[in-house]
Wavefront OBJ file of the C-alpha trace (Angstrom):
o trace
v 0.000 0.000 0.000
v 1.545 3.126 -1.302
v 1.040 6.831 0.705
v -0.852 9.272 -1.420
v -0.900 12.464 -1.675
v -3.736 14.336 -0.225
v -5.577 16.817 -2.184
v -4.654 20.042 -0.109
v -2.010 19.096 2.040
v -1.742 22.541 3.272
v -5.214 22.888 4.783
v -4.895 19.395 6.731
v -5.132 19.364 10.073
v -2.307 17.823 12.164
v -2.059 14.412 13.184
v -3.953 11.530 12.099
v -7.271 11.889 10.795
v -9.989 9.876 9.510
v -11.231 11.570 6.465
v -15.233 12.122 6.079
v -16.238 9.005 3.866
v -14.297 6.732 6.282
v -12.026 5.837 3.069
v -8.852 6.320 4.780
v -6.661 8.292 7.313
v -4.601 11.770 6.426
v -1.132 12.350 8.390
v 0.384 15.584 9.064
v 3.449 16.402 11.359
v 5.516 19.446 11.530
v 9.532 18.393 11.134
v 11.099 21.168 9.454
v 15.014 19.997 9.495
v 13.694 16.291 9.064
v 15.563 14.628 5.880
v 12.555 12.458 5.775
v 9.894 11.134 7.915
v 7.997 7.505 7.363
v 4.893 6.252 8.380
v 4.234 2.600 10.032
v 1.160 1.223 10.706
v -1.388 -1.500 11.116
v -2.740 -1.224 7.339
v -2.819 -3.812 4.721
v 0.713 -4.949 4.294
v 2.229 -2.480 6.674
v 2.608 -4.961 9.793
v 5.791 -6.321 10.035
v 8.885 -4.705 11.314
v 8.364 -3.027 14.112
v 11.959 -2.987 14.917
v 13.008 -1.745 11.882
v 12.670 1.179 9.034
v 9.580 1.254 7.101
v 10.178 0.473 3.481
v 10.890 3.833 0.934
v 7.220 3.654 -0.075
v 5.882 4.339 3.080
v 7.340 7.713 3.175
v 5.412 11.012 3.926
v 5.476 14.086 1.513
v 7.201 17.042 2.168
v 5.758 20.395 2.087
v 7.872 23.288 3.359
v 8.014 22.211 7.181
v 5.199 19.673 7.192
v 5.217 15.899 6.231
v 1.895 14.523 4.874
v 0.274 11.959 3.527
v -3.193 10.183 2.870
v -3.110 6.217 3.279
v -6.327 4.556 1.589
v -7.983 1.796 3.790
v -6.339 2.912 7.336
v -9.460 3.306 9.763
v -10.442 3.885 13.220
v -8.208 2.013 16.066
v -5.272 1.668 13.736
v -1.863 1.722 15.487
v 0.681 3.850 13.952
v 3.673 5.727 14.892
v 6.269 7.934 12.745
v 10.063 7.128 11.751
v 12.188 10.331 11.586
v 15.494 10.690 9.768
v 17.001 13.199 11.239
v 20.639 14.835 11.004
v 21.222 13.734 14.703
v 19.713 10.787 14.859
v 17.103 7.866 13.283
v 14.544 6.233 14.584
v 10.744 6.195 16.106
v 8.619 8.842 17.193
v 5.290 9.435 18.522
v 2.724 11.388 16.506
v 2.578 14.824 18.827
v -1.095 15.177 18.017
v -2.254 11.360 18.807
v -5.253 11.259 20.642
v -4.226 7.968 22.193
v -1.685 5.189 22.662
v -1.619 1.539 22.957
v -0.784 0.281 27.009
v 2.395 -1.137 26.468
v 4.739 1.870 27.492
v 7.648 2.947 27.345
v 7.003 1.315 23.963
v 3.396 2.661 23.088
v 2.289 3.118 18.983
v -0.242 5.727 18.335
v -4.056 4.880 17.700
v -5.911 6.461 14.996
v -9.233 7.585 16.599
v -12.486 9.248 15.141
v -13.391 11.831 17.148
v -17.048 10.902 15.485
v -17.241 7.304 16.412
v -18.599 8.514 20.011
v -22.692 9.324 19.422
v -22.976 11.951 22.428
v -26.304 12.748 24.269
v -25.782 16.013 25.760
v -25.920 18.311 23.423
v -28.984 20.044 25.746
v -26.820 20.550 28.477
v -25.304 23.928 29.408
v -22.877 24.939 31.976
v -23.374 26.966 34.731
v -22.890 30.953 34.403
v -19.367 31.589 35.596
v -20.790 33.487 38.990
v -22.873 30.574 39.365
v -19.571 27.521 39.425
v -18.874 25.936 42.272
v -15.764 24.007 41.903
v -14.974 20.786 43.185
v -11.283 20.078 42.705
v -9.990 16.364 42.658
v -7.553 14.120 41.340
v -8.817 11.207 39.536
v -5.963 8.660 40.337
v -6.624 8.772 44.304
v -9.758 10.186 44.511
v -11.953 6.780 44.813
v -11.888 3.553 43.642
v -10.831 -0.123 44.976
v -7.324 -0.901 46.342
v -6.478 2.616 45.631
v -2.573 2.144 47.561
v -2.454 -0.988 44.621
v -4.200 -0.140 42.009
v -4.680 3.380 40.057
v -8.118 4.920 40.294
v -9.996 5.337 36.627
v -12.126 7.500 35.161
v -15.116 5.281 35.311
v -14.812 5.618 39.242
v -15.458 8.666 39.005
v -18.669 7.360 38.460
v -19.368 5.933 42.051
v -19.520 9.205 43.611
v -21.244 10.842 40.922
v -24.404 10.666 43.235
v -22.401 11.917 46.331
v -21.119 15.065 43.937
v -24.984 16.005 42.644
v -26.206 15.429 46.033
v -22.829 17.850 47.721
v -24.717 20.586 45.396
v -21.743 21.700 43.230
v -21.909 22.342 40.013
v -18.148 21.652 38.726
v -15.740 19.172 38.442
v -11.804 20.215 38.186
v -9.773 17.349 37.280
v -6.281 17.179 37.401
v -4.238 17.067 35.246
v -5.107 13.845 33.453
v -3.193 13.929 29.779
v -0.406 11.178 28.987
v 2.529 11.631 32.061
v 5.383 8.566 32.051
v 4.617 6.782 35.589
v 1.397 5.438 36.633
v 1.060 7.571 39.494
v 1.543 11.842 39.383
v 0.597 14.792 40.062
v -0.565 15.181 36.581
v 2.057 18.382 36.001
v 4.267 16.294 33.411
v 2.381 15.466 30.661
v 4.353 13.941 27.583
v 1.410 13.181 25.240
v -0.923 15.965 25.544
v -3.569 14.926 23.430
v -3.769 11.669 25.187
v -6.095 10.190 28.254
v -3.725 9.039 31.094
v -3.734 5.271 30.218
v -3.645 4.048 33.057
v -6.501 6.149 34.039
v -8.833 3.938 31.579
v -9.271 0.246 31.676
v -8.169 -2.394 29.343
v -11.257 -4.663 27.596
v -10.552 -7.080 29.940
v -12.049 -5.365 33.180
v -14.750 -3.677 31.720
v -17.201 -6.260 32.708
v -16.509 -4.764 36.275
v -17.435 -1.194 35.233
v -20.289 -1.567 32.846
v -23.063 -2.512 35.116
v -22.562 0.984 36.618
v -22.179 2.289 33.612
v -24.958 1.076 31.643
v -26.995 1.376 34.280
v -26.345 5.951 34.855
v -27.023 5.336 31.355
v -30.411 3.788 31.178
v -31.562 6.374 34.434
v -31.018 9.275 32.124
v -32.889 7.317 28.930
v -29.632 6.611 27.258
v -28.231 3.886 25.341
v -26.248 0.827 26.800
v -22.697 0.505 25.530
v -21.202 -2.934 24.838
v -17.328 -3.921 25.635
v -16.414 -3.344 22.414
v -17.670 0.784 22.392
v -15.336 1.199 24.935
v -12.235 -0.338 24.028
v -11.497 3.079 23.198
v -9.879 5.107 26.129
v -10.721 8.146 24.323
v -14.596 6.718 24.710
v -14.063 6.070 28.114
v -13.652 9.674 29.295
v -16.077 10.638 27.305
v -18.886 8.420 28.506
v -17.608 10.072 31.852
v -17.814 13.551 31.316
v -21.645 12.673 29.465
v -23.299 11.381 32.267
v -21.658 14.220 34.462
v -23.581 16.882 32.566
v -26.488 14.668 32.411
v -26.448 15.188 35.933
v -25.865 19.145 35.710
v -22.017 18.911 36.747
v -19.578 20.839 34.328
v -16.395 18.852 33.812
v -13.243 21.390 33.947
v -9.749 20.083 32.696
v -6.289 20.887 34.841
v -3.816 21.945 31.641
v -0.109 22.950 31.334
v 1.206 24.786 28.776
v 4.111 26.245 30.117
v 6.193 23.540 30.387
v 6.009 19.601 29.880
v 7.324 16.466 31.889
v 10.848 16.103 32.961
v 11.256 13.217 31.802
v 10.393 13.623 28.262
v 13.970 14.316 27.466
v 14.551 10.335 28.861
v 12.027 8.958 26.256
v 13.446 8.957 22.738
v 10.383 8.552 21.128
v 8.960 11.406 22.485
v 8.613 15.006 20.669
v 11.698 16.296 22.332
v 13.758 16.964 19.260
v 10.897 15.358 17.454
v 12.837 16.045 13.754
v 16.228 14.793 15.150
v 18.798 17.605 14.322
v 21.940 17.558 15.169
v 24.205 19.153 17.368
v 23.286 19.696 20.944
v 21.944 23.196 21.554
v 18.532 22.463 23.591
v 16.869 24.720 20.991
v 16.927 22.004 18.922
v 14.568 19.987 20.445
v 12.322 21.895 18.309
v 8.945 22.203 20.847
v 11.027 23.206 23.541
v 13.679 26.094 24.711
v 16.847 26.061 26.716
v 14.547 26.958 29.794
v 13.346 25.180 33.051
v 10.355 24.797 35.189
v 10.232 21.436 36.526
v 9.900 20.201 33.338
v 11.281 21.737 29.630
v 9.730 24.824 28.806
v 7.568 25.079 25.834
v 9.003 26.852 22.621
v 6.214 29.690 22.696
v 7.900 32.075 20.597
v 7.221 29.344 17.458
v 4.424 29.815 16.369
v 4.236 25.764 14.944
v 4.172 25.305 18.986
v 1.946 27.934 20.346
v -0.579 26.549 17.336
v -0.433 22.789 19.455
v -1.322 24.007 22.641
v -4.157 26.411 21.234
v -5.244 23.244 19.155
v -4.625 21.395 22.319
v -7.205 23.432 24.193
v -9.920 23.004 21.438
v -9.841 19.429 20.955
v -11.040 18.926 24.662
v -14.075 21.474 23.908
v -14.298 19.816 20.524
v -14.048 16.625 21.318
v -14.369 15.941 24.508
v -17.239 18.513 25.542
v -15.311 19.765 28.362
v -16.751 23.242 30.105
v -13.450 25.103 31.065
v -9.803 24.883 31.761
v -7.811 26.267 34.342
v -4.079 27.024 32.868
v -1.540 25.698 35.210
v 1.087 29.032 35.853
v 0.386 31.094 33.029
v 2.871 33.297 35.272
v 5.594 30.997 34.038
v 4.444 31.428 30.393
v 4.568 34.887 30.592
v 8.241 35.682 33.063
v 9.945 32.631 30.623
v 8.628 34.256 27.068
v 8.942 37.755 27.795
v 7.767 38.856 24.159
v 5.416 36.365 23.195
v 4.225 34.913 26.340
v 1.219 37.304 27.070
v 0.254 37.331 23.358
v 0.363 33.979 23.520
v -2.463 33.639 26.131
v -4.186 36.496 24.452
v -4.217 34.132 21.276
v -5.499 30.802 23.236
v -8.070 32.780 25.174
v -9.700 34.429 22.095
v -9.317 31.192 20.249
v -11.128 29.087 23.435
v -13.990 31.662 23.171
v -14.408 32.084 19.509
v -14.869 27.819 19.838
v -16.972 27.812 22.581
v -17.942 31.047 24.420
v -19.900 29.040 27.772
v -16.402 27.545 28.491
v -14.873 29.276 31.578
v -10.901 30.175 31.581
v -9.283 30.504 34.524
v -5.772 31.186 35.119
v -3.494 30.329 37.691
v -1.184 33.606 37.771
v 1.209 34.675 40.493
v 1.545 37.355 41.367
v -2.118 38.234 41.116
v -2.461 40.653 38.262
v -5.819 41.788 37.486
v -4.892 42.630 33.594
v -5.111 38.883 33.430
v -9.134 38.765 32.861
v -9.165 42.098 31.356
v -10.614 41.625 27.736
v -7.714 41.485 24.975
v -8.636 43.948 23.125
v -8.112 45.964 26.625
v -4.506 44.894 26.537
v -5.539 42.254 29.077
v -4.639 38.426 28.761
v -8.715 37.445 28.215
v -8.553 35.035 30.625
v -12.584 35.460 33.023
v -11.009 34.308 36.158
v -7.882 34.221 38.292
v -6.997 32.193 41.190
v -6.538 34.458 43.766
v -4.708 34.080 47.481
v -6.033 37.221 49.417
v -9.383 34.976 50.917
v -6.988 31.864 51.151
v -4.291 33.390 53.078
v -6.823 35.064 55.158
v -8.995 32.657 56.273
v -6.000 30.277 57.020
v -4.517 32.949 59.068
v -7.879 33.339 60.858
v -7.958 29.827 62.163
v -4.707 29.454 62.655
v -4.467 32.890 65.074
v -7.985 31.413 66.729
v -6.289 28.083 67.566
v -3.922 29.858 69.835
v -7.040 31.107 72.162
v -8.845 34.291 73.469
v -6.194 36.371 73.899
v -5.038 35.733 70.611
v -6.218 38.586 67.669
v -7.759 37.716 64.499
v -7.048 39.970 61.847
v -11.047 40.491 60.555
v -10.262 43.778 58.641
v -7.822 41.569 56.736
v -10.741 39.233 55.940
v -13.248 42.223 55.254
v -10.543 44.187 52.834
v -9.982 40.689 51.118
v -13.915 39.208 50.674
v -13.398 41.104 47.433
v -10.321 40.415 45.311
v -8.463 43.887 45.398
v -8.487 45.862 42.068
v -10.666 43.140 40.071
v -13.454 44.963 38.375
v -16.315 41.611 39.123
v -16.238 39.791 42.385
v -16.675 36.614 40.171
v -13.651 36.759 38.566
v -11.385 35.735 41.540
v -11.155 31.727 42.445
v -11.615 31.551 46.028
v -10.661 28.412 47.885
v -8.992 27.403 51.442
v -7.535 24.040 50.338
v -5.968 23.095 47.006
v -3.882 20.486 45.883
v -0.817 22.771 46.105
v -1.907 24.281 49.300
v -2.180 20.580 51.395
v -0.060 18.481 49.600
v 2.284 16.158 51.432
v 5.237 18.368 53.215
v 3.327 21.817 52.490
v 0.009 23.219 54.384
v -2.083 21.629 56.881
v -5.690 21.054 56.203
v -7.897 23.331 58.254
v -8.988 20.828 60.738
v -5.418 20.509 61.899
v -4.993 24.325 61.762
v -7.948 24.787 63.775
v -6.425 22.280 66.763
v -3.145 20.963 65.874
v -3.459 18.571 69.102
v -6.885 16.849 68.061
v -8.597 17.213 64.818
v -12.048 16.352 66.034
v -12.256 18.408 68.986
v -14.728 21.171 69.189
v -12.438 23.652 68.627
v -11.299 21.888 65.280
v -14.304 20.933 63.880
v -16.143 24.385 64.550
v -13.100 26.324 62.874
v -13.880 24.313 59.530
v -17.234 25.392 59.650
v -16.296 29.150 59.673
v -13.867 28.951 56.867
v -16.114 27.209 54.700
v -18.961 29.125 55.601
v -17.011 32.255 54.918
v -15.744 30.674 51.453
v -19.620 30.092 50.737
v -20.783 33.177 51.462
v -18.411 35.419 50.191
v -17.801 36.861 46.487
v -15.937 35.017 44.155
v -16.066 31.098 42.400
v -15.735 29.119 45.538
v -13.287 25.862 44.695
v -13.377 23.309 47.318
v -10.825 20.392 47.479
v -11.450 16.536 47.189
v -12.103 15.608 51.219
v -12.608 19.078 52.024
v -16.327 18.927 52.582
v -16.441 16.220 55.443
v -13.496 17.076 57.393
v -10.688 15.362 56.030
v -7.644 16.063 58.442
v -4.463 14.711 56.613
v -2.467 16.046 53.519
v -2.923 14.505 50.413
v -0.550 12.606 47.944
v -0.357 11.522 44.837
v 2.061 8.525 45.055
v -0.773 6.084 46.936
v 1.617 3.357 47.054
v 4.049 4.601 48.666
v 1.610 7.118 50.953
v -1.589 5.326 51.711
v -1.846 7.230 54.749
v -2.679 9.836 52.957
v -5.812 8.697 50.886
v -8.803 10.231 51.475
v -10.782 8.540 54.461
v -13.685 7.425 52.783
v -14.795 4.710 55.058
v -14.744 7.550 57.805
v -18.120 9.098 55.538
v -19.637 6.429 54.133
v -18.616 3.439 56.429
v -20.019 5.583 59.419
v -16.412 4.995 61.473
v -16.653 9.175 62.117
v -20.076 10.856 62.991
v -17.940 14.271 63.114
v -17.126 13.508 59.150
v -21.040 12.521 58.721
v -22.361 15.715 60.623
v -20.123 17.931 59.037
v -20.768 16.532 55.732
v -24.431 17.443 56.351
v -23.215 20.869 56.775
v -21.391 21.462 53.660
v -24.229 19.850 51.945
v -26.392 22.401 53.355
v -24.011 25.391 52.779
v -23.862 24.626 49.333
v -26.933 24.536 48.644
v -27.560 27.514 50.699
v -25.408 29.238 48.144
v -27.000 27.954 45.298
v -30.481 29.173 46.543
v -29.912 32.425 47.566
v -28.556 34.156 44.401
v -26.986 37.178 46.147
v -24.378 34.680 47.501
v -23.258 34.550 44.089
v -24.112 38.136 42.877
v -21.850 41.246 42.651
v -22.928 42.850 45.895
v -20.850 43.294 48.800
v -20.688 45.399 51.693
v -18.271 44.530 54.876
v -20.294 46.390 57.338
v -19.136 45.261 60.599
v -15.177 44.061 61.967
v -14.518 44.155 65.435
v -11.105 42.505 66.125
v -11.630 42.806 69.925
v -15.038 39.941 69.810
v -13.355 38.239 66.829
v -17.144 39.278 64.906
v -17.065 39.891 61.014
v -20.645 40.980 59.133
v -21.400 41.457 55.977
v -23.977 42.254 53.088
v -24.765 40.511 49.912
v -27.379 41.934 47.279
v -28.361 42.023 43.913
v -27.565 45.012 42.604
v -30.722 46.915 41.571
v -32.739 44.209 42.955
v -32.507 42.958 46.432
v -32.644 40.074 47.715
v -30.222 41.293 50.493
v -28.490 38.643 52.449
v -26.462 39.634 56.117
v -23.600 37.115 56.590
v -22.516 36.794 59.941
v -18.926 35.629 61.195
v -17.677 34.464 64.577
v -13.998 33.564 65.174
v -14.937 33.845 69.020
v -14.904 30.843 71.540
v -17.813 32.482 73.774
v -21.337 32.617 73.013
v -22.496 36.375 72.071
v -26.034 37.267 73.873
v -27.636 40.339 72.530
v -25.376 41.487 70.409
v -26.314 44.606 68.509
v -25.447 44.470 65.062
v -26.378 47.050 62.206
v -28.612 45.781 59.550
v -29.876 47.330 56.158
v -33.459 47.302 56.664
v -35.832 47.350 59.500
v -38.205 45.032 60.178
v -38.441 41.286 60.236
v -35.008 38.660 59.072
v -34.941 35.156 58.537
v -32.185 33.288 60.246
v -31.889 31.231 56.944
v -28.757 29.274 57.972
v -27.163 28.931 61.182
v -23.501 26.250 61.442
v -24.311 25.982 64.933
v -26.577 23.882 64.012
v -24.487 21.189 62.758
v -22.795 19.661 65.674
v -24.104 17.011 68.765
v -25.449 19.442 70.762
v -28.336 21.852 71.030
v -27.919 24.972 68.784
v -28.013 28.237 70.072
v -29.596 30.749 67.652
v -32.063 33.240 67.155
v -35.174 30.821 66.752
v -35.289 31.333 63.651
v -35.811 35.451 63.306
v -34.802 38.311 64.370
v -36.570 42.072 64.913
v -35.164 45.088 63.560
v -35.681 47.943 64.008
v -34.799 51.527 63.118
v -31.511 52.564 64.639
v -28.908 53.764 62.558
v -25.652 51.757 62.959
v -22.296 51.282 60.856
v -23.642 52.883 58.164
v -26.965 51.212 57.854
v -30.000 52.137 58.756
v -31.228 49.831 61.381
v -30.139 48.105 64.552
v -31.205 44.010 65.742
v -30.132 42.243 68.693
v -28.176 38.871 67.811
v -27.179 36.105 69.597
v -23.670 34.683 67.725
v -22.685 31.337 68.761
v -19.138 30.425 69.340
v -17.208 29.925 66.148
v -20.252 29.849 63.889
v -21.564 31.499 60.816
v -25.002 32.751 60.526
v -26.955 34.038 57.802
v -30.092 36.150 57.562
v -32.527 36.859 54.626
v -35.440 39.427 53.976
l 1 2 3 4 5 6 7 8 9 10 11 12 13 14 15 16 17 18 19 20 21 22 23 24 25 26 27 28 29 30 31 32 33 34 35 36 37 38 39 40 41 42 43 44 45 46 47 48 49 50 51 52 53 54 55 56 57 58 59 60 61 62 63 64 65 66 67 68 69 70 71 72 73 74 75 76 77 78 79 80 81 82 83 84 85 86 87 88 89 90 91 92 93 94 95 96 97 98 99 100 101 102 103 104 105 106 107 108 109 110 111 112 113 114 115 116 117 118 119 120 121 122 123 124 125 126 127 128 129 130 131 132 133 134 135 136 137 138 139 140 141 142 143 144 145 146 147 148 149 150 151 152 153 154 155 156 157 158 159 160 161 162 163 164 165 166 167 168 169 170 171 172 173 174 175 176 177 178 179 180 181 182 183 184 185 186 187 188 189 190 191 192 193 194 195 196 197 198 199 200 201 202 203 204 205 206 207 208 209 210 211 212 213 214 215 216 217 218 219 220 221 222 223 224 225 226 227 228 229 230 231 232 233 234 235 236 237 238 239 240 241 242 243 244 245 246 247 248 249 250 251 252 253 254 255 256 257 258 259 260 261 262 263 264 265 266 267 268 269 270 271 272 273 274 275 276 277 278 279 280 281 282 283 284 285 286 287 288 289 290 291 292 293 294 295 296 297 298 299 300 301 302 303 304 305 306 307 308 309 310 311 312 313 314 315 316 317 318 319 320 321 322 323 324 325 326 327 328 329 330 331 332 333 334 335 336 337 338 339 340 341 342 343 344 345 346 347 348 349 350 351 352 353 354 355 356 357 358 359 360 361 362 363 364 365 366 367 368 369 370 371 372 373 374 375 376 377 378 379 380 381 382 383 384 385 386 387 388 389 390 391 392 393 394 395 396 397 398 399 400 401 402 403 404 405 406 407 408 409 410 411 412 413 414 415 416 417 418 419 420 421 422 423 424 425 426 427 428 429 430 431 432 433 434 435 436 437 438 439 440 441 442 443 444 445 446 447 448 449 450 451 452 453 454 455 456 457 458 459 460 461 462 463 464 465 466 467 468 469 470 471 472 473 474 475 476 477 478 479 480 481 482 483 484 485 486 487 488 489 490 491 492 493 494 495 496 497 498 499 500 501 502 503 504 505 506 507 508 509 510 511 512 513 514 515 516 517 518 519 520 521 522 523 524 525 526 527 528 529 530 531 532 533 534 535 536 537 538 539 540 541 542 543 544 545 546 547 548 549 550 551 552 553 554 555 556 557 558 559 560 561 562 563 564 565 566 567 568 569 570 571 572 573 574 575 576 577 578 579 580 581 582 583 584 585 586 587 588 589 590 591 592 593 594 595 596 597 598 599 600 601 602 603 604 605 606 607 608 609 610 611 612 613 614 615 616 617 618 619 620 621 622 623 624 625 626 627 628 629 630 631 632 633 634 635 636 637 638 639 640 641 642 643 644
């Protein structure tokens, strides 16, 4: 079988591709000091030899930088993989655009996929507004699943808490990074196949019969389909059957990706694209993706445009392809410091590009130093991503417990908490990511999960256990996209890891929730079930109004307003960091008359709540500002909230 020439070679798209009438399968790769590049691959005649050089007529055509070719007959699941003859060096590469690999690393072929071979259902589905997200942030390898310090958690068990997830009341999944890394277990920063599932994040056609009960039957609830073994011996198909019955369930599915460097260890595999057209000499520019540069990992070649054109068509395969809602870009702070004069243009470029594609899909950026020209609109001079992780809330609220675990006569900085409720100098609340635990923040060796900074002696005393309500009920309530992190919302106490074999300690206590071993975990999971939903119901929690009314340092007490501007709805938000029990404590609030105590977190614990009874009476008596005056009891370390 001979390689054709394709009719337009300069309008195909990169990678393999399964042309429109199924007759065959176009290549394209980019190898611009190449001498020649051939193409092996499970079609007729083309299986033998693995080990060594294709034959001459199974060479790609040259055209300026690009090698292409069109191969009659090649289909759907067809391995394949590239032989470069370079003036360094010959031998194998993987395609840089394959959209999956075969399981037998460090040896793995390419797999031709159609991105149509997958008949979605969810084309009615539409992700929340961006003030509307709240995150859930998790990593799919140790999140849940059987013999987790064995055996790698998959996609598909994902699945067995979708329930839990809908029920928790949040709207968003962040995974991860979860593209093609070398080891079966990481962090997910050190992708080396970027187009790629993790493989060993899927399962092989031999344990599906485990999965596709569950499977089949999410399916059937929501009136869909059932899938036999052989529709998912695809691990493209896998994740998306995933992130499907996610949004069939009203859960956005957000995607973890780097594109300012790549895995270490890239440079260790030869058939990887470092130096992908094998030139000579040794100058790290010549690796052709990748520049001289550093960041735990090579640093991507931005200043090419061949390379800034991947990662933008990196980006819109997963919205294309995949259906996914949103990314957030792993330090586009890097991209920026390490590509001084085409970093920011470059993000310019992939954020205008993500929202030409798909406009619903949220961008958020991870950027330090905060700098709100990151979501200021391009043509603004701004980097166009809508959101920004931010630290100001984090590093507050941390502070907060920590200072309150050292007792009464310690202070609490509230005005710190007041002046950072809103992200400093961003024009929309909602354009800050607000969270208290991340996987950065409690990862093995770093920060302590706020249990432990709320009593470092006993993570389920009182003291503990009421200091996690107040920093997730001040997350909840305040301005922002709240992000909470896997374990989070039912009092998980240790750091987290990656590496489960070698830290099963550090797993995430399931059995504590659902095995009933830790009524603190149960009862507090109640509570963050309620809180969410507390924000989801009362839309000025997630509205642009904010005013921090009240901060008294000396009673620890923090209040604050949330409205709807020009309509209502006004919400008071109530903060104690205090260990005492406030009785009649006058506190301004913006309207007289009669308030709901809507939501009270003194509720949520084995004893009898103290509260208001459920209201409280104001009346007119100007105070901090507003214009009337009600008598409050606070509980000790407790959030309360009050509606009209």
């Amino acid at each position: 079988m001979l390689i054709l020439e394709p009719q337009n070679p300069t309008a195909l798209a990169m990678g393999a591709n399964v042309v429109a009438d199924k007759s065959g399968v176009t290549f394209r790769c980019w190898a611009p000091r190449a001498k020649a590049v051939y193409l092996r691959g499970d079609f007729a005649g083309w299986t033998d030899g693995w080990e060594t050089p294709p034959p001459p007529a199974a060479g790609l055509i040259r055209h300026g930088d690009y090698w292409v070719g069109f191969v009659p007959g090649a289909r759907d699941g067809d391995k394949y993989k590239f032989w470069v003859e370079g003036h360094g060096s010959t031998g194998w590469k993987r395609d840089p655009y394959a959209r999956e690999l075969t399981r037998n690393w460090p040896n793995s072929d390419c797999v031709v996929r159609d991105p149509d071979r997958y008949q979605w259902h969810d084309h009615d589905y539409r992700p929340p507004a961006f003030n509307d997200l709240i995150i859930y942030q998790l990593h799919v390898g140790v999140f849940y699943g059987p013999n987790r310090e064995r055996r790698v958690a998959t996609f598909f068990d994902l699945l067995s808490k979708l329930d839990y997830l809908k029920a928790l009341g949040i709207n968003a999944i962040k995974l991860l990074p979860m593209v093609e890394f070398m080891n079966p277990r990481s962090l997910g920063y050190e992708g080396t196949d970027i187009f790629s599932p993790e493989m060993d994040y899927t399962v092989a056609r031999d344990q599906l019969a485990d999965y596709l009960p569950m499977v089949n039957g999410l399916r059937s609830r929501h009136g869909l389909p059932a899938i036999d073994p052989q529709g998912l011996d695809s691990q493209c198909d896998q994740l998306k059957v995933v992130i499907e019955l996610f949004h069939r369930n009203d859960i956005a599915v957000l995607l973890d990706v780097v594109y300012n460097h790549a895995g270490g260890k890239v440079k260790d595999d030869p058939e990887s694209l470092y130096f992908f057209d094998r030139a000579a000499g040794t100058d790290p520019n010549d690796s052709l993706y990748f520049t001289d540069q550093d960041h735990t990992g090579p640093v991507w070649a931005i200043w090419k445009s061949e390379v800034r054109q991947l990662l933008i068509d990196n980006a819109v395969s997963f919205l294309k392809e995949y259906h996914v809602d949103g990314f957030r870009y792993d330090q586009t702070s890097v991209i920026v410091e390490q590509n001084a004069n085409d970093g920011w243009r470059f993000c310019q470029d992939l954020t205008s590009t993500v929202r030409y594609v798909d406009p619903s899909a949220v961008q958020i950026a991870e950027y330090w130093g905060v700098d709100p020209h990151v979501v200021r609109f391009t043509e603004h001079g701004g980097a166009g991503f809508d959101a920004c992780w931010h630290d100001g809330l984090r590093t507050s609220i941390r502070g907060a417990v920590r200072s309150a675990s050292f007792g009464e006569s310690s202070s609490v900085d509230v005005d710190r908490l007041a002046s950072q409720l809103w992200a400093p100098h961003f024009l929309d609340a909602w354009r800050a990511v607000q969270y208290v635990e991340s996987h950065d923040e409690v990862y093995r060796g770093r920060g302590h999960r706020v249990p432990r900074l709320g009593d470092a002696h006993n993570t389920r005393s009182w003291y503990a256990r009421s200091r996690a309500r107040v920093a997730a009920g001040l997350l909840l309530t305040a301005p922002g996209i709240p992000m909470l992190f896997m374990g989070q919302e039912f009092l998980e106490d240790k750091r987290w890891a990656d590496d489960a074999a070698n830290h099963a300690e550090l797993l995430i206590w399931w059995e504590g929730l659902d095995g009933g071993k830790d009524l603190h975990m149960q009862r507090f999971h109640r509570y963050m079930e309620a809180l969410v939903w507390l924000r989801r119901d009362e839309p000025a929690l997630r509205g642009e109004g904010l005013n921090p009314f009240h901060a008294n340092p000396y009673d620890r007490i923090l209040a604050f307003q949330r409205w709807i501007p020009n309509v209502g709805r006004d919400v008071v938000v109530v903060v104690s960091w205090n260990d005492d029990v406030f009785w009649n404590y006058q506190l301004a609030f913006p309207h007289a008359g009669f308030w709901r105590e809507r939501f009270n977190s003194d509720a949520y614990d084995d004893y009898a709540p103290r509260g208001n009874g459920g209201s409280v009476e104001a009346h007119r008596e100007s105070r901090d500002g507003l214009p009337a005056t009600a008598s409050v009891t606070i509980p000790p370390n407790s959030v309360l909230v009050f509606t009209r």
